[in-house]
C-alpha positions as CSV (number, residue, x, y, z in Angstrom):
1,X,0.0,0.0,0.0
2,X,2.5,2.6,0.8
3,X,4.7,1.6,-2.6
4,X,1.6,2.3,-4.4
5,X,0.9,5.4,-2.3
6,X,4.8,6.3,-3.1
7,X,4.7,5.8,-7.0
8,X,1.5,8.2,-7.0
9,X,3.1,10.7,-5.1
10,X,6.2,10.8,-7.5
11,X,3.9,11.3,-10.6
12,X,2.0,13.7,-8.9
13,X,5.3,15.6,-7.7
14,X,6.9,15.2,-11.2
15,X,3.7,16.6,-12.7
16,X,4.9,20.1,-10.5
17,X,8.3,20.0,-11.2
18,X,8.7,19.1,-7.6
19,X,10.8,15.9,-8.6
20,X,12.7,16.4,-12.2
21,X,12.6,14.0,-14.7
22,X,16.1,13.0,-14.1
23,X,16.4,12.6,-10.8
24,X,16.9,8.8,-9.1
25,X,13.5,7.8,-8.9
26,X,14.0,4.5,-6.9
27,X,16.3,6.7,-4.2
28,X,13.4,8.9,-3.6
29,X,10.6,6.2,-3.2
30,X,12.8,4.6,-1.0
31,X,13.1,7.4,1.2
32,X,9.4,7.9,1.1
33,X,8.6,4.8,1.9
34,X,10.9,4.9,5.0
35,X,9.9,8.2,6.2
36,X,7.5,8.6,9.2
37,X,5.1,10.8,7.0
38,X,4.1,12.2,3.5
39,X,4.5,15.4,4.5
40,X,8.2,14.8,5.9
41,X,8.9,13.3,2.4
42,X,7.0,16.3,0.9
43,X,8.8,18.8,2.7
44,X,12.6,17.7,1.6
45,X,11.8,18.6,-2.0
46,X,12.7,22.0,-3.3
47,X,9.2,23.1,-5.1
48,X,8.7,25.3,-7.6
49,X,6.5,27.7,-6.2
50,X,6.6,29.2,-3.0
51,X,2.9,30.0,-2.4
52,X,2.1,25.9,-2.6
53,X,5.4,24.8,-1.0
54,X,4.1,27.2,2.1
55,X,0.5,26.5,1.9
56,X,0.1,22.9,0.1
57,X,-2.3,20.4,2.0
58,X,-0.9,17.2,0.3
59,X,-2.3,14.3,2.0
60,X,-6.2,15.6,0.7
61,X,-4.8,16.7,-3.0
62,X,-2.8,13.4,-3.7
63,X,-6.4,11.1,-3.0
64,X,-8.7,13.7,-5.4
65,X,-6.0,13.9,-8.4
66,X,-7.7,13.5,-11.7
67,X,-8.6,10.5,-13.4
68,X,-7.9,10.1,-17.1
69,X,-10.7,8.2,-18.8
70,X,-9.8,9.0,-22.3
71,X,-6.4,9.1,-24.1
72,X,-7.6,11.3,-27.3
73,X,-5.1,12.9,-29.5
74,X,-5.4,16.8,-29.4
75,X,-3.6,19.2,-31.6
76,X,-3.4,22.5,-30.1
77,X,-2.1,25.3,-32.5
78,X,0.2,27.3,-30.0
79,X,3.4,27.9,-29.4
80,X,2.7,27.1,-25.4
81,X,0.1,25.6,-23.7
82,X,-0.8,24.4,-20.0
83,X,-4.3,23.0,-18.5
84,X,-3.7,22.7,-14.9
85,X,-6.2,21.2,-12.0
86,X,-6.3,24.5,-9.1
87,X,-7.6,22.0,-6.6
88,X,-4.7,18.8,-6.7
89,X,-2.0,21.3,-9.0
90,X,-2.0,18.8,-11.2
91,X,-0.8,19.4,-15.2
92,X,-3.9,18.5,-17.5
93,X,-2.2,18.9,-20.6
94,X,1.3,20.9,-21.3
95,X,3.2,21.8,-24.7
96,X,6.3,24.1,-24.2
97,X,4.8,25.1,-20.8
98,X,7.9,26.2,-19.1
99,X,9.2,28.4,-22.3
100,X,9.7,31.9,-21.7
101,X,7.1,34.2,-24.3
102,X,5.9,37.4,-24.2
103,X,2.4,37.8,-22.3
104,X,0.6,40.6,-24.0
105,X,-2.0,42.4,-21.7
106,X,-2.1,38.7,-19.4
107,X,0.3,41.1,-17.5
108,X,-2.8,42.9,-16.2
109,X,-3.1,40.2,-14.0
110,X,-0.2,41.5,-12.2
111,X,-1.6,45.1,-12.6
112,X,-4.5,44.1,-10.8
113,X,-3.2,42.7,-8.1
114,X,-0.4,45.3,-7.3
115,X,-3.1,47.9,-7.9
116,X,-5.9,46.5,-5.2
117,X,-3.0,45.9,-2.6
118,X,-1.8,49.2,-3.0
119,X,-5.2,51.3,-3.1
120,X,-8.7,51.7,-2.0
121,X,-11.8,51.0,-4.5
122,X,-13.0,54.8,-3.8
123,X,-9.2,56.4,-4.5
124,X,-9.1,59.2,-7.2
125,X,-7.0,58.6,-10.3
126,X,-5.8,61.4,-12.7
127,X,-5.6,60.7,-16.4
128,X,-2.3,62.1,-17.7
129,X,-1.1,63.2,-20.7
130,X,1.5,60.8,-21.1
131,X,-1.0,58.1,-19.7
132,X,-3.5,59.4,-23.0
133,X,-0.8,59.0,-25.0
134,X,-0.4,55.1,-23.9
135,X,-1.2,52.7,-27.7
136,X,-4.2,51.4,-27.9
137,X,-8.0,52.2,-27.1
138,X,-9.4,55.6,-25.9
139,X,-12.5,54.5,-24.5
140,X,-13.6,58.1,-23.9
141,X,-10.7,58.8,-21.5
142,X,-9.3,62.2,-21.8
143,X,-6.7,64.3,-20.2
144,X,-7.1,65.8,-16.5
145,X,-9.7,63.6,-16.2
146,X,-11.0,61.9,-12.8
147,X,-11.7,58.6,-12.7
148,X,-12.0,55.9,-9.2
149,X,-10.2,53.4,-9.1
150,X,-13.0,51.2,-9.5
151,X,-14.4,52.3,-12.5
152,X,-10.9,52.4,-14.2
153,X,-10.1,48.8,-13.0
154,X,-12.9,47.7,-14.8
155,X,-12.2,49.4,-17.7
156,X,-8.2,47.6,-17.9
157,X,-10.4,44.1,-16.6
158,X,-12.6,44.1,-19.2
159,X,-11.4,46.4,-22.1
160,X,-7.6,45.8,-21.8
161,X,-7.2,49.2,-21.6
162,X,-3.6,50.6,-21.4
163,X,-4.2,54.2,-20.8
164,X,-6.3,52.7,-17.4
165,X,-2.8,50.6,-17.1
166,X,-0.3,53.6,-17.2
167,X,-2.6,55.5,-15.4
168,X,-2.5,52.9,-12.6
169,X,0.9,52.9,-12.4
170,X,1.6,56.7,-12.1
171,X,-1.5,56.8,-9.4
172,X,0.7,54.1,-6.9
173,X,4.3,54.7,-8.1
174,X,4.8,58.1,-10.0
175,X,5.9,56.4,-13.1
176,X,5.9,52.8,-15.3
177,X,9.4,52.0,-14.1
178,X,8.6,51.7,-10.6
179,X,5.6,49.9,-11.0
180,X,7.4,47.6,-12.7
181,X,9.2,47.5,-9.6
182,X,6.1,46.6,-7.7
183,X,5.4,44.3,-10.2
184,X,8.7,42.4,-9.8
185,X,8.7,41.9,-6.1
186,X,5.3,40.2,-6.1
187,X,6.1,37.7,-8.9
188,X,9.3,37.2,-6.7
189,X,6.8,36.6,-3.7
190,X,5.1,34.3,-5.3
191,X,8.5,32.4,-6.7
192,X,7.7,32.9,-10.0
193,X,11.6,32.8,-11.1
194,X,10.8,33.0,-14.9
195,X,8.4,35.9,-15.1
196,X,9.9,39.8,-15.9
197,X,7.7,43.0,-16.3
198,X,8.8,46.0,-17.9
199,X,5.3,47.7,-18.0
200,X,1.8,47.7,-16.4
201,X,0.2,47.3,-19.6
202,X,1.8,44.1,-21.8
203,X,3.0,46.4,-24.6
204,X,6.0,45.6,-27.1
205,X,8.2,48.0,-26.3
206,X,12.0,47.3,-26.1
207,X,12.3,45.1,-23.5
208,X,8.7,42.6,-23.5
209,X,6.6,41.5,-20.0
210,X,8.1,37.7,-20.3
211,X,6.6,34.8,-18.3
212,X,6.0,31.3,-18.7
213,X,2.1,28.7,-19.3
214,X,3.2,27.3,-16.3
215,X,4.1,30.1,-14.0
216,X,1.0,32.3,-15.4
217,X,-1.3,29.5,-14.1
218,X,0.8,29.6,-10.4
219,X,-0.3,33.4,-11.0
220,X,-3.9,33.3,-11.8
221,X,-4.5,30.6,-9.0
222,X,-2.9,33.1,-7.0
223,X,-4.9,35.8,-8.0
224,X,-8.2,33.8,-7.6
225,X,-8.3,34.5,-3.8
226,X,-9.0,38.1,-5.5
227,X,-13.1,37.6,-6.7
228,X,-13.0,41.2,-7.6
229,X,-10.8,40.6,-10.6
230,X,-12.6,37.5,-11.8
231,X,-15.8,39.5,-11.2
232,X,-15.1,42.1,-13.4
233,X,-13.4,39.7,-16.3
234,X,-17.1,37.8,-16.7
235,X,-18.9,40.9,-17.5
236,X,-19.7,41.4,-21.3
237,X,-19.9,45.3,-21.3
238,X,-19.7,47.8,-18.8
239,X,-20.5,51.6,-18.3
240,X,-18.4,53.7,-16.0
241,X,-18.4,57.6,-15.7
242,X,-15.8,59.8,-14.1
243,X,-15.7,61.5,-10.8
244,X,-17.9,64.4,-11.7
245,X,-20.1,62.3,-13.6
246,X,-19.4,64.2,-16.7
247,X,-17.9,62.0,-18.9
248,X,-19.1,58.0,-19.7
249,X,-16.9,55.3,-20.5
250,X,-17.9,52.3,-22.4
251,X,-16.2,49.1,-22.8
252,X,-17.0,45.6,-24.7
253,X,-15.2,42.7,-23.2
254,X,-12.5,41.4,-25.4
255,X,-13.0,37.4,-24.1
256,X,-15.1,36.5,-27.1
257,X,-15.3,33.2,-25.4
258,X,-17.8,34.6,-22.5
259,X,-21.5,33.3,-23.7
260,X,-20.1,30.6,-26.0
261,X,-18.4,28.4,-23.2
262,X,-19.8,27.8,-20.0
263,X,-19.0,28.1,-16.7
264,X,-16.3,30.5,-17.0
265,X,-14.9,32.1,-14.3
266,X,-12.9,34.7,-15.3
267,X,-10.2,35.4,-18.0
268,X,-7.3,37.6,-19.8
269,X,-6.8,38.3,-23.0
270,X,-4.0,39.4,-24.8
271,X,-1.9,40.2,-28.2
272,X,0.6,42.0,-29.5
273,X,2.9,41.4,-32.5
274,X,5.2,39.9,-30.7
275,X,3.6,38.1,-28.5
276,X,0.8,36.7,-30.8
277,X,-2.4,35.6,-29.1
278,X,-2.6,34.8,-26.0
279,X,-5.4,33.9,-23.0
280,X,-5.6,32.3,-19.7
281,X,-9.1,31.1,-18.3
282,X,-10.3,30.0,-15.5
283,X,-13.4,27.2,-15.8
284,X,-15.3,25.8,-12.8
285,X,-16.4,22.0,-12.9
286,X,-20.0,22.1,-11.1
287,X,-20.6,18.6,-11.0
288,X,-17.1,18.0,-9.5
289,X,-17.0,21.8,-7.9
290,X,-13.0,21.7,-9.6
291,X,-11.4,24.8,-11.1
292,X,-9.0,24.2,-14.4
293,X,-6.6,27.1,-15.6
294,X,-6.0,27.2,-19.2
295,X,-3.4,29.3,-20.4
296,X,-2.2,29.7,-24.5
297,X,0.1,31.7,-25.5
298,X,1.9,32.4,-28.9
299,X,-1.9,31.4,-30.8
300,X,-2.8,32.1,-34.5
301,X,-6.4,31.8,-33.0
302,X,-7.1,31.8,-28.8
303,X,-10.0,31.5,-28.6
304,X,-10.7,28.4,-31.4
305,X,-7.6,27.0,-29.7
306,X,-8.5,27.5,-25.5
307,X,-11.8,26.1,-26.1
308,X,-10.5,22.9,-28.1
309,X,-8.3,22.3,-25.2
310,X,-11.4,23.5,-22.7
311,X,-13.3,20.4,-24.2
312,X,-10.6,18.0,-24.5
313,X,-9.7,18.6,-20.9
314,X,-13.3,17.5,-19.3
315,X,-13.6,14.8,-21.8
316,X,-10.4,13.5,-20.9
317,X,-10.5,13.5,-17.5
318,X,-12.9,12.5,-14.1
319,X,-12.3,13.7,-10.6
């Protein structure tokens, strides 16, 4: 029984890079199997990610891992891909997941979260002009203008706007530079050793927000103990107003996936010509009550391609 319990625990610890593919796998089932605990055995191994190697509760995710039921071929047309199991941290499905690529506007994730750490809901936010001047969408936005925090959270959430991004970042650190600062130290926090920001908004510029399928899932599953985010990504269009009530702003979601896929929870788009297409979502399982991360970057098509792998995923698998 604890052999079998053993040989489990080394797929499942391989599956997050917990145990390497080359290490001496018969050296570390026998230390398992001659430890007192699972968690002593657990606890020797250098993990990946700080956040789980803190906070992970291994004895009740090893016994609800996954079950594959199918083993159908899918062909998923990206240069990296990762399906990953939020409850057990369990890989689903992985192409090229630990490559570094350029992340678009999934680096709003990061925004986000440095943003509602650093600020209240109700703070005021001044549009500058070099925020104006920011590529991309307008959205009404204009210069000296007013806006909460709130409103313009939504409007970066759900429009993937960058002057909301730039704006953000002058509002907590004076300037884009030291927000990328910010930005930094958390993905440090979080022992995400492969992810870099330059900006607040995803942008190609000369140095590109780099990250990895595999350490932008550790991210969102992170940032899911943040509702407000996921809130906000699900809605389809919004209407916000500034401060004085004198000028609207609306945005249309850019997830084209909310509506056709169900049971989303949230999402990120992104693209640039560097980066290609890109999108991470976040699906809940209500039969099973199970959340699964998808993340594809580097996509001709994301949203053709996340909701072939979306399918394939809970056709493949049982928990």
């Amino acid at each position: 029984m604890v052999e079998n319990l053993a040989i489990v625990l080394l797929v499942f610890l391989s599956q997050l890079g917990i145990v390497s593919e080359n290490q001496n796998n018969a050296e570390f089932l026998t230390k398992f199997i001659k430890s007192e605990s699972i968690e002593e055995s657990f606890i020797s191994q250098e993990s990946n990610w700080n956040y789980y190697n803190e906070n992970i509760k291994l004895e009740s995710k090893l016994f609800s891992l996954p079950n594959k039921i199918k083993d159908d071929y899918i062909d998923i047309d990206a240069d990296s891909v990762i399906a990953f199991d939020a409850e057990t941290d369990f890989i689903l499905y992985s192409k090229n997941s630990y490559e570094k690529m350029p992340i678009a506007s999934v680096s709003k994730i990061m925004t986000a979260l440095v943003v509602l750490e650093k600020s209240n809901l109700d703070d005021s936010v001044l549009i500058s002009k070099n925020a104006f001047q920011t590529e991309g969408r307008k959205e009404g936005l204009s210069i000296g203008e007013e806006i909460s925090v709130e409103s313009l959270m939504k409007m970066m959430i759900v429009g993937s706007n960058n002057i909301a991004a730039t704006a953000f970042a002058e509002h907590i650190s004076g300037n884009v530079d030291d927000f990328a600062i910010l930005m930094n130290q958390k993905a440090k926090d979080l022992g995400l050793k492969n992810t870099v920001f330059y900006n607040p908004t995803g942008l190609d510029q000369e140095n590109l927000n780099t990250s990895t399928a595999f350490e932008l899932a550790q991210l969102v599953d992170y940032a899911l103990d943040i509702p407000l985010i996921w809130e906000y990504s699900t809605m389809q269009n919004i209407s916000v107003s500034s401060l004085d009530g004198k000028i609207k702003h609306n945005s249309k979601n850019t997830n084209l996936l909310l509506g056709r896929v169900e049971n989303i929870v949230g999402g990120k788009t992104g693209f640039t010509d560097k980066a290609g297409e890109c999108l991470t979502l976040v699906l809940n399982d209500p039969e099973e009550n199970r959340r699964v991360i998808t993340v594809v970057l580097g996509a001709e098509d994301r949203f053709l391609q996340t909701e072939k792998l979306v399918r394939w995923v809970f056709r493949s698998y049982k928990w």
